[in-house]
C-alpha positions as a Markdown table, in Angstrom:
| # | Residue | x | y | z |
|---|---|---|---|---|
| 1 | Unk | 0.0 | 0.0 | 0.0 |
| 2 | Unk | 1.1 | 3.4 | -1.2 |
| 3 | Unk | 1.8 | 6.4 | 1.0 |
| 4 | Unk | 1.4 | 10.2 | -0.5 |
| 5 | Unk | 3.4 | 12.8 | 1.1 |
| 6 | Unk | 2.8 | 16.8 | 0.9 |
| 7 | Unk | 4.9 | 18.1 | -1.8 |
| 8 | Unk | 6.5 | 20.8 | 0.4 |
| 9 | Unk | 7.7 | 17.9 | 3.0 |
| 10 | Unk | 9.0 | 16.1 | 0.0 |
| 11 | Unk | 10.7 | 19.3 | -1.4 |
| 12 | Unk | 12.3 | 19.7 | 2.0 |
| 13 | Unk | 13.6 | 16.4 | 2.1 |
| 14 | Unk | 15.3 | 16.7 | -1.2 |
| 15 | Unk | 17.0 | 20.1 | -0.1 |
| 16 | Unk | 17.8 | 18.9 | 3.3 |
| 17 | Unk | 19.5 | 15.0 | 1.4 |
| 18 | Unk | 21.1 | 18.2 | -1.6 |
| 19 | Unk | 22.2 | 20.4 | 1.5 |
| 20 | Unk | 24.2 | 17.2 | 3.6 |
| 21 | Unk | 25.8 | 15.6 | 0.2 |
| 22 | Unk | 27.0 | 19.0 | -0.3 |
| 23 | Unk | 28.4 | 19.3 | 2.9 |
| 24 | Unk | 29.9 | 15.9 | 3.1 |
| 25 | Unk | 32.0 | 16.4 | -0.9 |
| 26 | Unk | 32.9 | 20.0 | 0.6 |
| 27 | Unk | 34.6 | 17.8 | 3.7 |
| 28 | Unk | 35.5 | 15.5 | 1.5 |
| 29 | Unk | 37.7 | 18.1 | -0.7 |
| 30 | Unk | 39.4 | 19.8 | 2.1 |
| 31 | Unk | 40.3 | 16.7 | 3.1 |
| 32 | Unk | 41.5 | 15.9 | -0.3 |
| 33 | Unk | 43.1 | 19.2 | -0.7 |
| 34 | Unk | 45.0 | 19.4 | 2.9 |
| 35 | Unk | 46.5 | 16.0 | 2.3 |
| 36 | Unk | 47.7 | 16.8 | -1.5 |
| 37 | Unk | 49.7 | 20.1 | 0.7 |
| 38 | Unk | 51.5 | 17.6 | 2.5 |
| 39 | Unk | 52.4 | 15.5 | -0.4 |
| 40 | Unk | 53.5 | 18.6 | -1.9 |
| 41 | Unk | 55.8 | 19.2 | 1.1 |
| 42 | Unk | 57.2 | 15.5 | 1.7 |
| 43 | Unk | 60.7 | 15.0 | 2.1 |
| 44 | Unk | 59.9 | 11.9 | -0.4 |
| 45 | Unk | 60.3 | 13.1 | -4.2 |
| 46 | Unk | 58.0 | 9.9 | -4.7 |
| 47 | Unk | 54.9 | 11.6 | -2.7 |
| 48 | Unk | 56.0 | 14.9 | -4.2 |
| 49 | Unk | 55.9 | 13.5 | -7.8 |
| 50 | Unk | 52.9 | 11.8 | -6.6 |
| 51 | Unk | 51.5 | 15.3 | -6.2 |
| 52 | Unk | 52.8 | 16.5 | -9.1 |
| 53 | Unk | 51.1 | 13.8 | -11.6 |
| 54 | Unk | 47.9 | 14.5 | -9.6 |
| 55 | Unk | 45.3 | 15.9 | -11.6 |
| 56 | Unk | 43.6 | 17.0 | -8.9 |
| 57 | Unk | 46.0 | 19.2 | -7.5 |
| 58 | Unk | 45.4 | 22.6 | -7.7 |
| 59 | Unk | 47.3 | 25.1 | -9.6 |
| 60 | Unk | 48.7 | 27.0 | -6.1 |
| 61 | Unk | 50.4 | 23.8 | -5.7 |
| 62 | Unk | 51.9 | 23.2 | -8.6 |
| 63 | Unk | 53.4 | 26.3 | -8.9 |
| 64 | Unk | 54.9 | 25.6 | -6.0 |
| 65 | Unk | 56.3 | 22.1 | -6.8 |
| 66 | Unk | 57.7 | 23.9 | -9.9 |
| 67 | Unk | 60.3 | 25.4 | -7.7 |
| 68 | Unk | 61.4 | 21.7 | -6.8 |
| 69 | Unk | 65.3 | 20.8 | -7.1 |
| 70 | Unk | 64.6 | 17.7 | -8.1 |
| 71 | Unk | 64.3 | 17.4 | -11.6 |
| 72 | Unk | 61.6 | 14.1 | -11.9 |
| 73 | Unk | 58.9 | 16.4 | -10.0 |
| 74 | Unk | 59.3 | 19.3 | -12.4 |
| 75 | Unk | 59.2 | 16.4 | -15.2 |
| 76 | Unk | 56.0 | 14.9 | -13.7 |
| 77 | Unk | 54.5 | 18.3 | -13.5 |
| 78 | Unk | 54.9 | 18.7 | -17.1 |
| 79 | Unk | 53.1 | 15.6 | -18.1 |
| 80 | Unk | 50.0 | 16.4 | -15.7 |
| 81 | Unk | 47.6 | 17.4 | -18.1 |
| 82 | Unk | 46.3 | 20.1 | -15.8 |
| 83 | Unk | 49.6 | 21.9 | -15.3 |
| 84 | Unk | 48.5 | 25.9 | -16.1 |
| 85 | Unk | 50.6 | 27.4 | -19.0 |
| 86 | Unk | 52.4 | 29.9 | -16.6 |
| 87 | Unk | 54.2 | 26.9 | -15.0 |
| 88 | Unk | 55.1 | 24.9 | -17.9 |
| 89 | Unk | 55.9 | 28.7 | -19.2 |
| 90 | Unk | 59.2 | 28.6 | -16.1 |
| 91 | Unk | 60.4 | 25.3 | -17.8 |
| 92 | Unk | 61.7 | 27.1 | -21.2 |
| 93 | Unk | 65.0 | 27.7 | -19.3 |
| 94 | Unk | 65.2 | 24.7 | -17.1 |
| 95 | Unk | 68.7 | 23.0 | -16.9 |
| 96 | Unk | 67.3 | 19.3 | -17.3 |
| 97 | Unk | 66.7 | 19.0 | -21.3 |
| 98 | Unk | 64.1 | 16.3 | -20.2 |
| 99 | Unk | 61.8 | 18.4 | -17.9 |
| 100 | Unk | 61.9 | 20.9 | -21.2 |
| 101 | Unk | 61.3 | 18.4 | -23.6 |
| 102 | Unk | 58.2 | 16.7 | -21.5 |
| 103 | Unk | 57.2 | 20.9 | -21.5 |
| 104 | Unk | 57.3 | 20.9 | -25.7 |
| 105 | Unk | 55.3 | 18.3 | -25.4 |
| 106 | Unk | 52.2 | 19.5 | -23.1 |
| 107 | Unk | 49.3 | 20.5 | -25.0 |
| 108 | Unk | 49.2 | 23.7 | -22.2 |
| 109 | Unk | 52.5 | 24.8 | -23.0 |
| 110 | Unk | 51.8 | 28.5 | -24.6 |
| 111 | Unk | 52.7 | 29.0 | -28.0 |
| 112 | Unk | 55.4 | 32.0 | -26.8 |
| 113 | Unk | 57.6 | 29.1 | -24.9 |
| 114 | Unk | 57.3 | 26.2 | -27.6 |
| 115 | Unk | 58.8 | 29.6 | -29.7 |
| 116 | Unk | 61.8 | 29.3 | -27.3 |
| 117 | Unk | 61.9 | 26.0 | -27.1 |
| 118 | Unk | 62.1 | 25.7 | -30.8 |
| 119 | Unk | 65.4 | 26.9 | -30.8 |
| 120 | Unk | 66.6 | 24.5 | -28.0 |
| 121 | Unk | 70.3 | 23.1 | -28.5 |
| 122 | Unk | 69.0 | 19.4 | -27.6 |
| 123 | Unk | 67.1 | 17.7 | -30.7 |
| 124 | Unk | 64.6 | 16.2 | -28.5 |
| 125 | Unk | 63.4 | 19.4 | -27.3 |
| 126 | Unk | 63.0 | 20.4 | -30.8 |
| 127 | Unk | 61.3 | 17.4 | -31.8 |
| 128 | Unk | 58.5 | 17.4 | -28.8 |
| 129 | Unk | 57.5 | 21.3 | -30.1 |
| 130 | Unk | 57.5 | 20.0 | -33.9 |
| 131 | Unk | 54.7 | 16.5 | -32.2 |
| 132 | Unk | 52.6 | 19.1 | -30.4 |
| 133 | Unk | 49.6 | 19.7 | -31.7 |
| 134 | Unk | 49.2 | 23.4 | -31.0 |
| 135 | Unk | 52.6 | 24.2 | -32.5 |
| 136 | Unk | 51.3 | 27.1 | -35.4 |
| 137 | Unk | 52.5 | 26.3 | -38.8 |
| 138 | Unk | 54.8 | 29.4 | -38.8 |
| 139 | Unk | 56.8 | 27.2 | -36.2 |
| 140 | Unk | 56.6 | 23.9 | -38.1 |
| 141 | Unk | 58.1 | 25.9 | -41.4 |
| 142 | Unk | 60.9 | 27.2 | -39.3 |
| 143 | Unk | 61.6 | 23.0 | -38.0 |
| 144 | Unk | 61.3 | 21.4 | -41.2 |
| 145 | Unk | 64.8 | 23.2 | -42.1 |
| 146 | Unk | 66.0 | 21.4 | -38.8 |
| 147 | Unk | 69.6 | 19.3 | -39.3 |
| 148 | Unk | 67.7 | 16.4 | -37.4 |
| 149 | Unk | 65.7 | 14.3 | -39.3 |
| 150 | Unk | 63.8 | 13.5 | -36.3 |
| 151 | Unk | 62.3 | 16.8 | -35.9 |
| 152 | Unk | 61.2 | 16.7 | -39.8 |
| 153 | Unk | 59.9 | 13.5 | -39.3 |
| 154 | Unk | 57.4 | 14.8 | -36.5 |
| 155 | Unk | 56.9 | 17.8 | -38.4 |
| 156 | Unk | 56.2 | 15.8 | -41.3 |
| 157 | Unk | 53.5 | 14.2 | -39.1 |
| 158 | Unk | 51.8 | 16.8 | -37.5 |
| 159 | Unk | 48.3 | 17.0 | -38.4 |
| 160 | Unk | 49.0 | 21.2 | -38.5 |
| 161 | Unk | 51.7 | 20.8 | -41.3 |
| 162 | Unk | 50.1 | 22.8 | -44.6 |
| 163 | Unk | 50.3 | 20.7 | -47.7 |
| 164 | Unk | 53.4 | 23.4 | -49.2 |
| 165 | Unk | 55.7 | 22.6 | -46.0 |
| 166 | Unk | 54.5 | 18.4 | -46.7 |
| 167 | Unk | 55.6 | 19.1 | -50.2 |
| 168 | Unk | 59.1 | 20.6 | -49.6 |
| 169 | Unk | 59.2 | 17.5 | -46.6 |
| 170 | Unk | 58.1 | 15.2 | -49.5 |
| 171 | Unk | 61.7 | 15.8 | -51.7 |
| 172 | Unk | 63.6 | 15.3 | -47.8 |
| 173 | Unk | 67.1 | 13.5 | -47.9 |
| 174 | Unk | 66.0 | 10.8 | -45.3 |
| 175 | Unk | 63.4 | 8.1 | -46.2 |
| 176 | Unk | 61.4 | 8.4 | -42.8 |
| 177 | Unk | 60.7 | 11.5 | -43.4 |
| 178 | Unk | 59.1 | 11.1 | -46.7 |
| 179 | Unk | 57.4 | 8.3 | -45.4 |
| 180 | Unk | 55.8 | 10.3 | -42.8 |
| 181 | Unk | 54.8 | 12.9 | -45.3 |
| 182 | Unk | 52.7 | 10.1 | -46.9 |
| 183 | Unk | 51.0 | 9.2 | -44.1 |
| 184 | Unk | 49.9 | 12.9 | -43.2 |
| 185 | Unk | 45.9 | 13.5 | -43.9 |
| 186 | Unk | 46.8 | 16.9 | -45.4 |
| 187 | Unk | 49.4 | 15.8 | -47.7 |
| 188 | Unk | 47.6 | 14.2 | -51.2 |
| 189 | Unk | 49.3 | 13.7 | -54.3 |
């Protein structure tokens, strides 16, 4: 047998169930939040990079763990996704070529640093800007002149590589480089 209840009592109960979840995912976050501040502070670089490759993490924190000496928490920080462009921004003149190669890489890193790093002295640098999908074409022209064919190969594979700059990759010295312009979408012949 079926019981009807008042509208207004079963309005109430909805906002008093909406009003306690609240409460307990507002808990629930400064909980979250206090214990990613430790992490952020732990003598361990494990907990630290832990932090770093959190998603979660707020961007007061990883600005912070930016300033780390240790060079596999800045290089976890730039493969978190949510890393803010002003952060991956400080890497353009880090010492470790690996913590600014993993910054070419990330999708967040502005297009004034992948500038900079375009003109990095280690090829691997060069080649993460030339695979990143929001390197502008002006950038891509610039690294297909590059000595290493690695960097024209990923240029030659970037989805943002016009057809002209495919064509002048097309007639490349190396074969892996041709091949790639081949299999780029933009490039028909």
């Amino acid at each position: 047998h079926r019981r009807f209840y008042p509208i207004e009592f079963v309005r109430e109960l909805i906002g008093t169930l909406v009003t306690l979840t609240n409460r307990g995912n507002m808990a629930k976050q400064g909980f979250e939040l206090e214990e990613l501040e430790k992490q952020a502070e732990d003598e361990d670089e494990d907990v630290r990079i832990a932090a770093a490759e959190n998603t979660s993490t707020p961007a007061s924190l990883l600005e912070k763990l930016a300033e780390d000496e240790n060079e596999d928490v800045r290089f976890a920080l730039c493969e978190n996704a949510n890393t803010p462009a002003s952060v991956l921004d400080k890497f353009v003149e880090d010492e470790d070529n690996i913590v600014r190669s993993n910054a070419a890489a990330n999708t967040n890193t502005p297009v004034s640093a992948l500038e900079k790093l375009a003109n990095d002295e280690h090829w691997d640098v060069r080649k993460e800007v030339a695979c990143n999908e929001n390197t502008p074409v002006s950038l891509l022209e610039k690294l297909l002149k590059d000595n290493d064919e690695t960097v024209r190969t990923c240029v030659a594979e970037n989805e943002n590589t016009l057809f002209p700059l495919l064509e002048k990759l097309a007639e490349d010295d190396n074969e892996a480089v041709r091949k790639a312009v081949t299999e780029n979408p933009n490039f028909t012949s």
